[in-house]
C-alpha angles and dihedrals in degrees: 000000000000121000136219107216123100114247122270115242128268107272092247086053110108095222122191114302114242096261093052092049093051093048086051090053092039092060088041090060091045102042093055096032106040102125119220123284111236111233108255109269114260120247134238094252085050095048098053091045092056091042095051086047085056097051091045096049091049120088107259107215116234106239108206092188127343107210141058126298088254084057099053098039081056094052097049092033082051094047095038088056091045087050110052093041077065093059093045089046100046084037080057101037094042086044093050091048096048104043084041093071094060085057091259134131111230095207084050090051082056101229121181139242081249102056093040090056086052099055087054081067089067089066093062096090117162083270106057090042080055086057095051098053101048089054099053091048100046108071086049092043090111087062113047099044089067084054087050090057089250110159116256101245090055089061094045088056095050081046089062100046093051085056094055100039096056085041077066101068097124098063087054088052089039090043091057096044089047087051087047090048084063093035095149102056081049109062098107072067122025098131091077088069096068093026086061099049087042098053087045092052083046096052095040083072104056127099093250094060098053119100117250093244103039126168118230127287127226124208095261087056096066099026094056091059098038091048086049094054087047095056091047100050090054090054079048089054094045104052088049092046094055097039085060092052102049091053101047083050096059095041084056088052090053092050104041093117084069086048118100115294114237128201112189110191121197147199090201133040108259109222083235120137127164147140124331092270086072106086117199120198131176106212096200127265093276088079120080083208089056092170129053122192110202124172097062139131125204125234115188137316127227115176105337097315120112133223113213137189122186111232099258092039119175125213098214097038119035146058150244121237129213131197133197112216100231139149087275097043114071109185117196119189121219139177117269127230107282119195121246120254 
């Protein structure tokens, strides 16, 4: 039989003494039975950032809206109506201004809702459809860069600023108080004031600026701002409404001599005198129209009666005639006088 164990050394050998051969059996042991060592457990602040690099590496769905179809018909039912009683309102408030500095009363000339909210036409200039747009694109910015093939890093940054920019709310709100505090070296401008207040109540509302742990919130706290931002854009509508009034109406009255040409003929004489623009003339006896009245612009015409201004006319001394189209009154328009070009 032959046997498996290694042969013991020659008597005269000098073997391993008993310490070395325990170390040896020692690192044997632990060298086939050393259990694995667990990974270190990941900590809280490793955990969120693996869990924001997932997020950020999965696909975010774009959700057009989020509610049901009554929903939407109310919102754009609620923003349309909101909407068109501004351009009543700024047709009203530019027509009143404008009228009024001819020494008229624009309720007394008898416009429509129609042709007020035509004159509010007149507001939407190229920068205040800037404006619009901008501000339509703005709250949604974060999604369509990553449709334009902008990097991700560049989103996450506009992200950020838009954050910031709606936490800070309050020094919009501040900003327009402070430009209402020094209301009178701000008139070329006035219109910022509210338009700042109004943009901070706006943003106030808004997810972003939200705090991560909100109570919350009941029905007045979120109808009281939004009914304030809706007030003050409509002062902001109104004073811009009536700037630009007053200085078209002031560039008309500039230009007066380019408006439509009027002759009144009369039977009778008219009890009219003005500046010497306004020319007079008596025609004989022979002519049923005896008198003729040259050197005026028209106005404008409601209902057969007739707004006139005299060539040279001055806003702060004279005035504005008006004729009533009768069987003793005869009107000829004419062209006026264009400028060559």
């Amino acid at each position: 039989m032959v046997s498996s164990r290694a042969p013991a050394p020659a008597s005269g050998a000098p073997g391993p003494s008993s310490r070395s051969r325990r170390r040896l059996v020692r690192q044997r042991t632990v060298r086939r039975a050393a259990p694995a060592v667990p990974p270190p457990a990941a900590g809280p602040r490793r955990v969120r950032r693996e869990s924001r690099r997932r997020r950020r590496q999965r696909p975010q769905p774009v959700a057009v809206w989020s509610g049901s179809g009554v929903e939407l018909a109310n919102s754009a039912l609620g923003a349309g109506s909101f909407l068109v009683g501004l351009m009543f309102f700024a047709g009203f408030v530019h027509s009143s201004v404008y009228y009024g500095y001819f020494h008229l009363e624009s309720s007394a000339i008898g416009f429509d809702t129609v042709e007020l909210a035509l004159r509010s036409v007149r507001l939407v200039t190229f920068p205040v459809l800037i404006t619009l747009a901008v501000a339509v694109v703005l709250p949604r910015l974060h999604e369509l860069l990553p449709l334009l093939g902008v990097p991700a890093y560049l989103t996450r940054r506009v992200r950020r600023a838009g954050r910031a920019v709606a936490r800070a709310y309050l020094a919009f709100v501040a900003a327009g108080i402070g430009l209402m505090l020094a209301w009178r070296t701000i008139q070329s401008f006035a219109w910022a004031a509210p338009l700042l207040v109004a943009c901070g109540l706006v943003l106030g509302q808004t997810s972003a600026a939200a705090p991560a742990v909100a109570r919350p919130r009941r029905m007045w706290d979120r109808a009281l701002p939004v009914a304030g931002a809706a007030l003050f854009l409509m002062w902001v509508v109104a004073l811009s409404a009536g700037q630009l009034g007053r200085q078209d109406a002031e560039r008309d009255a500039e230009r007066l001599v380019e408006r439509v040409a009027v002759l009144v003929h009369s039977t009778k004489p008219l009890s009219i005198t003005g500046p010497s623009g306004l020319v007079i003339e008596d025609l004989g006896e022979g002519l049923y129209y005896r008198y003729r009245y040259s050197g005026l612009r028209l106005l404008v015409e409601r209902d057969h009666r007739y707004y006139l201004l005299p060539l040279g006319w001055n806003h702060d001394t004279d005035p504005t005639y008006v004729i009533d189209d009768d069987e003793t009154i005869r009107i000829e328009l004419r062209p006026g006088t264009q400028p060559r070009r």
